[in-house]
C-alpha positions as CSV (number, residue, x, y, z in Angstrom):
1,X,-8.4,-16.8,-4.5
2,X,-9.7,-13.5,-3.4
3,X,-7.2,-11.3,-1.2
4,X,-9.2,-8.4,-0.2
5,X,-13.3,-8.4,-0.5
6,X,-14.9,-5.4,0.7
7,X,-18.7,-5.0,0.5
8,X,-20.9,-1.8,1.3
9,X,-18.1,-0.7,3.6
10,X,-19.0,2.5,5.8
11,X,-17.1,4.8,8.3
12,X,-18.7,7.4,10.9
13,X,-16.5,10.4,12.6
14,X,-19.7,11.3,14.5
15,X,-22.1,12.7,12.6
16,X,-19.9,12.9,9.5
17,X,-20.4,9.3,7.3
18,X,-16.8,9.3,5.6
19,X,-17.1,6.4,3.5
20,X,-21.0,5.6,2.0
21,X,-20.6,2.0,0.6
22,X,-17.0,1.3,-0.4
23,X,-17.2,-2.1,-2.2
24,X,-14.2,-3.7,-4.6
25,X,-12.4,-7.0,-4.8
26,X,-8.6,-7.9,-4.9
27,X,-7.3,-10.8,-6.4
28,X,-4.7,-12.7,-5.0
29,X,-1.2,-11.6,-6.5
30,X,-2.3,-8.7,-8.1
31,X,-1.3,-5.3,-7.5
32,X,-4.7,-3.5,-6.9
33,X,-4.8,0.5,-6.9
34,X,-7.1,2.7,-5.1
35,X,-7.1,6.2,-6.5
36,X,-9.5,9.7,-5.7
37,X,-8.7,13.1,-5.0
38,X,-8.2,14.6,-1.5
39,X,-10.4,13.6,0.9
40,X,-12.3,10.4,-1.0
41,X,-12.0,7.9,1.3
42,X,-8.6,6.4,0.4
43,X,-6.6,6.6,3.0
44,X,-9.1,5.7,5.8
45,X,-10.2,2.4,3.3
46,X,-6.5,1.6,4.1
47,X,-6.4,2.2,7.6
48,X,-9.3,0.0,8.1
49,X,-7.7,-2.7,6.3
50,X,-4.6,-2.4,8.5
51,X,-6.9,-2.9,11.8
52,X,-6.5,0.5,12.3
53,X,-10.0,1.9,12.2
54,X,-12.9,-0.1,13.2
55,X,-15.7,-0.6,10.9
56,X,-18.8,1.0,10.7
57,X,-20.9,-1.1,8.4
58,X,-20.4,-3.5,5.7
59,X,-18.5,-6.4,5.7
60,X,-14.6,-7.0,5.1
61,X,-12.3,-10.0,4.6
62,X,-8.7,-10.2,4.0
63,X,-7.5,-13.9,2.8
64,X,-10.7,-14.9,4.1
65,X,-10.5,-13.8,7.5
66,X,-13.3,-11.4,8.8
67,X,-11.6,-8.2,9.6
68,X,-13.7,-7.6,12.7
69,X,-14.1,-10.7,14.0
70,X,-10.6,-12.4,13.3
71,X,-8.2,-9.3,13.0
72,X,-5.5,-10.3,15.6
73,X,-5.1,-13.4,12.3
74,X,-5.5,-10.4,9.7
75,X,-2.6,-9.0,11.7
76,X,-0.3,-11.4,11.1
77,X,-0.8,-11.7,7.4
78,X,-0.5,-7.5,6.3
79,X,2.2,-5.1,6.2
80,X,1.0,-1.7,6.3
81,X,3.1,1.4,5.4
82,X,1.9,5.0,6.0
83,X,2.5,8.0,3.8
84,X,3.6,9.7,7.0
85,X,6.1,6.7,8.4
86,X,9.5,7.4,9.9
87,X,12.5,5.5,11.0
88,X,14.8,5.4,14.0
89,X,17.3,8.4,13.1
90,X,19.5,7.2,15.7
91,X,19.7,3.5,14.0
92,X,22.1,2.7,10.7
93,X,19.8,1.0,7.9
94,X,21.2,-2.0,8.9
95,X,20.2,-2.3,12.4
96,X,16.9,-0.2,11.5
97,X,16.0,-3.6,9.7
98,X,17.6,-5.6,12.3
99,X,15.4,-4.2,15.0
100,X,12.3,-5.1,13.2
101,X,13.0,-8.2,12.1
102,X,13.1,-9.0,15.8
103,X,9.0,-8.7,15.4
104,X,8.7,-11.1,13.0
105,X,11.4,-14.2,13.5
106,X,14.3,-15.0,15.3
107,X,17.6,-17.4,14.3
108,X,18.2,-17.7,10.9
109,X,14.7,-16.9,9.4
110,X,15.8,-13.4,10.8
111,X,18.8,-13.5,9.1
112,X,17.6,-14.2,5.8
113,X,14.8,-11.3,6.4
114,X,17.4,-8.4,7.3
115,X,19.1,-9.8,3.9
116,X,16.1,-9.4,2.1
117,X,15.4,-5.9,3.6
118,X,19.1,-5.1,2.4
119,X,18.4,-6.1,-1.1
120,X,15.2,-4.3,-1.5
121,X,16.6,-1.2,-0.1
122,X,19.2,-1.1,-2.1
123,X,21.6,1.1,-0.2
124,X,24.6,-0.5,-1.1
125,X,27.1,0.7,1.6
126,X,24.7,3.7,2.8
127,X,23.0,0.6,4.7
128,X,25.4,1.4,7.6
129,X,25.3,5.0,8.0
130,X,22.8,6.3,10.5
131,X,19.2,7.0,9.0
132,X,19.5,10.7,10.5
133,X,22.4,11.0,7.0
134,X,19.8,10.0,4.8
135,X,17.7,11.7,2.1
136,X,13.9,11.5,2.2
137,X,14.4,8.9,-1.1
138,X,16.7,6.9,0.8
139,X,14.7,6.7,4.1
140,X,11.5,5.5,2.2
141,X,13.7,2.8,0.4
142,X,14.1,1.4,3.8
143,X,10.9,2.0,4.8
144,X,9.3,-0.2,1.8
145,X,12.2,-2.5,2.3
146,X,10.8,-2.8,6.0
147,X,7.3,-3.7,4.8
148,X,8.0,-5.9,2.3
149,X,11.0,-8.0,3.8
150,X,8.7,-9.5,6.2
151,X,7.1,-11.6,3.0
152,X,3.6,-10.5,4.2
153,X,0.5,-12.0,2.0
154,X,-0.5,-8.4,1.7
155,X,1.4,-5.2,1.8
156,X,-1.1,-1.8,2.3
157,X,1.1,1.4,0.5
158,X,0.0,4.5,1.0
159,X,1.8,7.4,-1.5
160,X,4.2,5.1,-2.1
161,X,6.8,7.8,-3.6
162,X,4.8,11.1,-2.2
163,X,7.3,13.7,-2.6
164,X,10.7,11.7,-4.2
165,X,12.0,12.7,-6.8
166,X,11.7,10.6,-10.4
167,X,14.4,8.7,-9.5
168,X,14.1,7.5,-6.3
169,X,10.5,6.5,-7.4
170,X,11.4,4.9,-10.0
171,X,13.5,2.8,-7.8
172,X,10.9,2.5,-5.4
173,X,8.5,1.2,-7.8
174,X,11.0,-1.3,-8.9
175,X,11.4,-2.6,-5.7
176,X,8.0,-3.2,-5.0
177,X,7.1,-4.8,-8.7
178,X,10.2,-7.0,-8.2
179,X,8.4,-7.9,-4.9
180,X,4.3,-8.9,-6.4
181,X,5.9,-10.6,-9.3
182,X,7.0,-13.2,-6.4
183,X,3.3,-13.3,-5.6
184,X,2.7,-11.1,-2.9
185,X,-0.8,-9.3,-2.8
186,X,0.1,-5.2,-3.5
187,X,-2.5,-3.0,-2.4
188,X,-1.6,0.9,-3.0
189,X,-2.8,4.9,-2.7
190,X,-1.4,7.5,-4.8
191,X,-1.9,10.8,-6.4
192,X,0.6,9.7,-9.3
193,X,-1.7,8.6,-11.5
194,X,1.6,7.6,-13.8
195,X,2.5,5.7,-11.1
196,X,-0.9,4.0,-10.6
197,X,-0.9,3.1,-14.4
198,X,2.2,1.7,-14.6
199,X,2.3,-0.1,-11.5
200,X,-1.3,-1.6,-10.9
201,X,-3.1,-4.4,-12.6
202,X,-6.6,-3.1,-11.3
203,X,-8.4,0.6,-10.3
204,X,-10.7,1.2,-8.1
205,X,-11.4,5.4,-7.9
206,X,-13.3,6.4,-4.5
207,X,-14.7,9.9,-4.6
208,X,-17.0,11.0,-1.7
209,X,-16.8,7.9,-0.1
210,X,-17.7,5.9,-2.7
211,X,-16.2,3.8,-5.2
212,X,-17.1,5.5,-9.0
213,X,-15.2,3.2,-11.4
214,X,-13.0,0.6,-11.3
215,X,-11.3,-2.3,-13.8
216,X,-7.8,-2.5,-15.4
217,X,-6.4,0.7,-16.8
218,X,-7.4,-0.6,-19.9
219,X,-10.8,-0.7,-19.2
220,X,-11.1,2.2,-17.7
221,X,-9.3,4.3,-20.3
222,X,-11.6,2.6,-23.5
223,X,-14.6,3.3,-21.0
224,X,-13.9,7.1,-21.0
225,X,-12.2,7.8,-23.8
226,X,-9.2,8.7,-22.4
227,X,-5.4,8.5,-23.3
228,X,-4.2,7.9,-19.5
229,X,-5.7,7.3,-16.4
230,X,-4.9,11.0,-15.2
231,X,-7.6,11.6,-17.7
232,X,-9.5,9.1,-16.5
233,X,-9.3,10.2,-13.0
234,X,-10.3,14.2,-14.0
235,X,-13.4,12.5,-16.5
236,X,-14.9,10.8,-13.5
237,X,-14.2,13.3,-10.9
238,X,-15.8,16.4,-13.1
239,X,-18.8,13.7,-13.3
């Protein structure tokens, strides 16, 4: 089944036309990487997806479900996480998770969800000190934890280890493999293009609000002759 389709998708800020015809396709239980350098597209692709932006033009589905037209049931199937998310300082880890679980379930399915959430972050006994104590590698632990505990169909990422160091993202990106190898849908932004090679199954790279090249990193490194996708991504770019 198809996750995501997107087709000729196009976003106005006034008179400026951010994205020009953004069309890919995301199969169901892949991890799916949108890549480009600053300013592409990426991010506001994302934010639409999440219901956050309204569409322009073109047409969008997620699970089968037009964006526009059914987005309160495109709501409830997405987990979106922002490069620029925070969490409750005031709140240990635990009750951080606690608190949102609230949103999603109550009695014992919220149980089980704040366990899940504890096992992704894993914070061992740091799960009870206040967030305010934390590093920035720790707080966006618990900040994937909180999108992916939910069990959403699709989780949005955006710089999904922006500014960690290598091992907190390598711990990161654990989590969130450990998490699409149960089946959830992974869609993801990031400037690592290591990251973006090792983690997705499928590429798409927007430049100028467009989509330029996409396929598996395979593909895509064959196609241009390149030894890595950070090649890629400077081929296609300098194009």
């Amino acid at each position: 089944m198809v996750a995501i389709q997107v087709d000729n998708l196009t976003k106005k800020y006034g008179e400026l036309l951010a994205l020009k015809g953004v069309s890919f396709s995301v199969k169901e239980g892949e991890v799916f990487g949108l890549i480009g350098p600053n300013g592409a597209g990426k991010t506001t692709t994302l934010r639409i997806l999440a219901t956050l932006l309204e569409v322009s033009g073109g047409k969008v589905s997620v699970f089968g479900h037009d964006l526009v037209k059914e987005a309160g049931a495109v709501r409830e199937m997405i987990s979106y996480l922002p490069e620029d998310a925070g969490a409750y300082k005031a709140m240990t880890g635990r009750e951080y998770l606690t608190f949102i679980s609230g949103f999603f379930g109550d009695g014992v399915h919220r149980k089980d969800m704040v366990a899940k959430g504890i096992e992704i972050a894993n914070l061992d006994e740091r799960i009870n000190d206040k967030v305010d104590t934390y590093s920035k590698g720790m707080t966006r632990r618990l900040l994937v934890a909180r999108a992916l505990m939910i069990n959403p169909k699709l989780a949005i990422l955006d710089e999904l280890t922006s500014g960690l160091d290598v091992i907190n993202s390598q711990e990161i990106r654990k989590m969130v493999k450990r998490t699409a190898a149960e089946g959830m849908t992974i869609l993801l932004s990031s400037h690592n293009m290591l990251e973006v090679e090792l983690m997705c199954d499928r590429i798409a790279l927007v430049d100028h609000g467009i989509v330029v090249a996409q396929g598996t990193p395979a593909e895509l490194k064959a196609h241009y002759a390149a030894n890595n996708i950070e090649e890629v991504f400077v081929k296609v770019v300098n194009e």
